[in-house]
C-alpha positions in Angstrom: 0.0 0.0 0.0 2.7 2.0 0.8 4.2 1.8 -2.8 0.7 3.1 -4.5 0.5 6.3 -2.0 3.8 6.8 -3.1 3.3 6.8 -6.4 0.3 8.4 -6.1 1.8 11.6 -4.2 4.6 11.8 -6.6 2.8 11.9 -9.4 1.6 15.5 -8.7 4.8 17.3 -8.8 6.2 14.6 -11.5 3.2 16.1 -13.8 3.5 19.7 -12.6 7.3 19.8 -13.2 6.6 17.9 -17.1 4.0 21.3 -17.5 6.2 23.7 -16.9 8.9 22.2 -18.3 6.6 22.1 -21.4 5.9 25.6 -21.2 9.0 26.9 -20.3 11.6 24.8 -22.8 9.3 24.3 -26.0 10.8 21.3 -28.1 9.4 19.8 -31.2 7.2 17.1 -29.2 6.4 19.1 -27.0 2.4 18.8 -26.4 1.5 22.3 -25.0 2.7 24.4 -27.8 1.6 21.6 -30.6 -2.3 21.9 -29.3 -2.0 25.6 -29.3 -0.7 26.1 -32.5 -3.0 23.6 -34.1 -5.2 25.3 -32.5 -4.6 28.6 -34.1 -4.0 27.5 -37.4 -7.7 25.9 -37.8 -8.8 29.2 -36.0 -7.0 31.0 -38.9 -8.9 29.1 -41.1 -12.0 29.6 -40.0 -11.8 34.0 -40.1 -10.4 32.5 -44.2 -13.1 30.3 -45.4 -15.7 30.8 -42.9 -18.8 28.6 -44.0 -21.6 30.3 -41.9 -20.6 33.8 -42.3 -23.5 35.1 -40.2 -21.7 33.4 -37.1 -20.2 35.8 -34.9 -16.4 34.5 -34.7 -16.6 34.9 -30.8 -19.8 32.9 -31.3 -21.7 31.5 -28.2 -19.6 29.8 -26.1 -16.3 30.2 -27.2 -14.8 31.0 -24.2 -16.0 28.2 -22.2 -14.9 26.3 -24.9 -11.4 26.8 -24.8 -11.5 26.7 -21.3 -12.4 23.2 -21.7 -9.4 22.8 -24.1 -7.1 23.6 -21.2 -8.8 22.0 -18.7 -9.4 18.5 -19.9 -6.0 18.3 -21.1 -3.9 19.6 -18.4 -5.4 20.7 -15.6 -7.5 17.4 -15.2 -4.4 15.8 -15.2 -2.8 18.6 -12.5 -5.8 17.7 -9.7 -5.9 14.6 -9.9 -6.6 12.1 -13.1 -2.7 11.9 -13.8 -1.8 10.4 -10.3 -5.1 8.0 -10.3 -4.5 6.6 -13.5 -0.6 6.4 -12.5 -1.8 4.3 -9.7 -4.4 2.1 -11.4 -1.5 1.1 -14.2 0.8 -0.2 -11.7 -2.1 -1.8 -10.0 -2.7 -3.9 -13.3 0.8 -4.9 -14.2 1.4 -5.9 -10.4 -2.0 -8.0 -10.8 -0.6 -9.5 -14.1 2.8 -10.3 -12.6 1.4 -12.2 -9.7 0.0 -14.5 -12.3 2.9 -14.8 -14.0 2.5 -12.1 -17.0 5.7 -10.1 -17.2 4.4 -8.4 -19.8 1.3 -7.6 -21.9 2.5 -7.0 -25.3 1.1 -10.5 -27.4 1.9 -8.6 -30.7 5.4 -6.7 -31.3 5.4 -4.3 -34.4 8.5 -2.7 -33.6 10.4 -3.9 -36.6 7.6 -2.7 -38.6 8.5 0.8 -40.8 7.7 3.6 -38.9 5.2 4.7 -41.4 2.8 1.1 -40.4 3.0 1.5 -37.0 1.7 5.1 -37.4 -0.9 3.7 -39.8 -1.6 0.7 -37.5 -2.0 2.8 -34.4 -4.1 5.8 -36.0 -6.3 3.0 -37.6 -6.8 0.7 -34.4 -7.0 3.7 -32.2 -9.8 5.3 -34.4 -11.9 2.1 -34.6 -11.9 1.7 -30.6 -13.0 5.3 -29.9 -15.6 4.7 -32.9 -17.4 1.9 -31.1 -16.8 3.9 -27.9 -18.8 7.1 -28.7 -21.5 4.7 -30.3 -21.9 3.5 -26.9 -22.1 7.1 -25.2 -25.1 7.3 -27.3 -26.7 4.3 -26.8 -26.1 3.9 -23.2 -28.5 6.3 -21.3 -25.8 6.4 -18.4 -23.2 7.0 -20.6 -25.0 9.6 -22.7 -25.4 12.0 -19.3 -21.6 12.7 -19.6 -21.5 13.4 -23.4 -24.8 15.7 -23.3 -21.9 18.2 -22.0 -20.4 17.8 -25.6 -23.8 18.0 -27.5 -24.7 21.3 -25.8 -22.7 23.7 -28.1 -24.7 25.7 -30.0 -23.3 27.2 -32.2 -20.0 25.0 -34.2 -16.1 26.4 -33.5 -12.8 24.4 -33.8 -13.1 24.4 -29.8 -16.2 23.0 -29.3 -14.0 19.7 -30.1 -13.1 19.7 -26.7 -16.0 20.6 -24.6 -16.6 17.1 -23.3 -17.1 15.9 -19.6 -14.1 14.3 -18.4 -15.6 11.0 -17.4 -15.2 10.6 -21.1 -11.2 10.7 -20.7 -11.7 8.0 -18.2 -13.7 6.0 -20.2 -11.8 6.5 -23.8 -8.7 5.7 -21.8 -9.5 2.9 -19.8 -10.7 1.2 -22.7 -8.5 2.2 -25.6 -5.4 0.7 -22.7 -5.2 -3.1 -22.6 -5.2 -3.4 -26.5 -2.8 -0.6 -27.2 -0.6 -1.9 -24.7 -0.9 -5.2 -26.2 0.6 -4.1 -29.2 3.5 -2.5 -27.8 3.2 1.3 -29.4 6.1 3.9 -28.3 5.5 7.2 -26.8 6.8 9.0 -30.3 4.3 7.1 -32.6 1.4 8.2 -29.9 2.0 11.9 -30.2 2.3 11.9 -34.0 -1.0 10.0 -33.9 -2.7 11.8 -31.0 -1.4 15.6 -33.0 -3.0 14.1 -36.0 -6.1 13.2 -34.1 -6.5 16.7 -32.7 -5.8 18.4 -36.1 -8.7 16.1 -37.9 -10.9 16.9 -34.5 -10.7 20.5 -34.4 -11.5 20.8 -38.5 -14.4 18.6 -38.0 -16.0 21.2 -35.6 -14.8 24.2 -36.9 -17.1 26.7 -39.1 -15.2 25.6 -42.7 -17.9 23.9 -45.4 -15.3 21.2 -46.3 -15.9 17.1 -47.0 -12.4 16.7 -48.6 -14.4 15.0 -52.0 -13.6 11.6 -52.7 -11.8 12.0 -49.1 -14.9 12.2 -47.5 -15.6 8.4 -47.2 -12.5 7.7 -45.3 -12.4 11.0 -43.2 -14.3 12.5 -41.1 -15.1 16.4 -42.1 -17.3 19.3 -41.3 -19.9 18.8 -43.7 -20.4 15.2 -41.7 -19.6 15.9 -38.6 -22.3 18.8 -38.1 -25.2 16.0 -38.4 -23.8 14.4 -35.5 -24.4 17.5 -33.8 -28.1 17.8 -35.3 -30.8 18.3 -32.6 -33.5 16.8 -34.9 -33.1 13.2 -36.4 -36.0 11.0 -38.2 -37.1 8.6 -35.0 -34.9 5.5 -36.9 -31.3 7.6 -36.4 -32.4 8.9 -33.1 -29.3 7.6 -30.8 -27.4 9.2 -33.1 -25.3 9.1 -36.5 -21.8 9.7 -38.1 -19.8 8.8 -35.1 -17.0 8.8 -36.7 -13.8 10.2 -34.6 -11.1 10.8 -37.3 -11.9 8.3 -40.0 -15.8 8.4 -41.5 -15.1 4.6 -43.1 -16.5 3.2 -40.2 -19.7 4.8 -40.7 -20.0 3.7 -44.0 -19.2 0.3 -42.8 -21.7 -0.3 -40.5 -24.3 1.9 -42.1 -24.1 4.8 -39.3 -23.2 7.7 -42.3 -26.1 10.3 -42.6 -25.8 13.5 -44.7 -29.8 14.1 -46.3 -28.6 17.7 -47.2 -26.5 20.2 -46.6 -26.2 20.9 -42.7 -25.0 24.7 -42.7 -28.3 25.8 -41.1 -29.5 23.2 -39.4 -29.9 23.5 -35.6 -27.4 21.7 -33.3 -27.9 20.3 -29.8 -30.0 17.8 -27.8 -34.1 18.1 -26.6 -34.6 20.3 -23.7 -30.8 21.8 -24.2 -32.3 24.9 -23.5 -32.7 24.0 -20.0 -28.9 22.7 -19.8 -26.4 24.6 -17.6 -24.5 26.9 -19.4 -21.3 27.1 -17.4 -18.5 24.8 -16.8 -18.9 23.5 -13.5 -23.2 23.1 -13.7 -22.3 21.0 -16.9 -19.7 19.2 -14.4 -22.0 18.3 -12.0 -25.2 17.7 -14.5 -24.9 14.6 -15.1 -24.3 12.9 -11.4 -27.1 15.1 -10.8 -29.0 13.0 -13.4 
């Protein structure tokens, strides 16, 4: 017991000193200055090629939104989530080492060329958090948390991160085992996680793009703004296009859903106009619920 309080106590400075070490000595993986700039650039495109140009650029909610960006990626991880999860990984491999599992990787690609593992990862990584958001539709208790992400009204690069962070416990507890299984690196994660956020903030931000032929292997604007639709017919009514970065899975398993064009249709969830509008009612909704 002693070893888990340990690690748990440590892990709060450990993480403080890796943030302000990111902040303070910028270096090309660094993951602060990658989300802002990412960030900035889609932002930059959407003043460029703004598809509803009757949305105000400071539209509603902006600023709660990118306090979500900050929060749910670094100070989550500051109060609390960091040193939990720390704890809970150790727990695992300590259960898997008393039976006898020294390790948990059953399928090595590390001689693979860097460009498959990327491939592999992005691909395998996708697919899990596709069947996972299908789930936080389908499962009432699960769809309480990810109301919070359905409540934007009006769609912004940022709104890609306005999500209840139950939902990082959930994506990350069961995106672990078979991810670890496979034996990824910390390198090939980033590049795959930047590429993630890149495809995630384009998907929400105000740009009328669906990439063309593109469109039936990634996810894109034009698709992803149905998913946000408050009205569905009654037979797509847990949802549609749940597609995180690739749309193919949607196509696959007959989930894709684009009748029209969706510039002007109305986003949210029945009754949204009832739902808190600041950061910590939206916390506390849904154990309210």
């Amino acid at each position: 017991m002693d070893k888990y309080l340990d690690i748990f106590l440590k892990s709060f400075s450990s993480y403080f000193n890796y943030l302000i070490s990111e902040i303070t000595n910028p270096k090309l993986t660094g993951y602060f200055y990658w989300l802002i700039g990412l960030s900035l650039l889609v932002m930059l495109l959407e003043v460029i090629f703004p598809w509803r140009k009757q949305q105000k650029f400071f539209r509603q909610g902006f600023w709660l939104d990118i306090f979500y960006i900050f929060f749910n990626f670094f100070l989550f991880s500051l109060i609390g989530y960091n040193a939990i999860s720390n704890v809970f990984v150790n727990l695992f491999n300590d259960g898997l080492s008393s039976i006898g599992i020294e390790n948990l990787i059953a399928i090595s690609i590390a001689e693979f060329p860097a460009w498959s593992q990327l491939l592999i990862m992005f691909v395998l990584a996708d697919f899990i958090q596709w069947n996972v958001h299908v789930q936080l539709h389908k499962r009432s208790w699960l769809w309480k948390f990810h109301k919070v992400h359905h409540s934007v009204k009006d769609m912004g690069f940022a709104a890609h991160f306005r999500f209840h962070f139950m939902e990082t416990i959930i994506y990350k507890s069961i995106q672990y085992i078979p991810l670890a299984m496979i034996g990824f690196g910390l390198q090939e994660f980033f590049l795959v996680h930047m590429i993630g956020v890149f495809i995630g903030h384009l998907n929400h931000a105000n740009v009328g793009w669906d990439y063309g032929i593109l469109k039936y292997v990634f996810n894109n604007p034009k698709m992803h703004i149905w998913h946000h639709a408050k009205y569905l017919p009654a037979e797509r009514e847990k949802g549609v296009n749940f597609g995180i970065s690739l749309s193919l899975w949607d196509y696959i398993f007959g989930t894709a859903f684009i009748p029209k064009d969706g510039k002007q249709i109305e986003i949210g969830f029945s009754g949204d106009e009832k739902y808190p509008k600041g950061f910590l009612g939206q916390i506390i909704r849904p154990f309210k619920e």
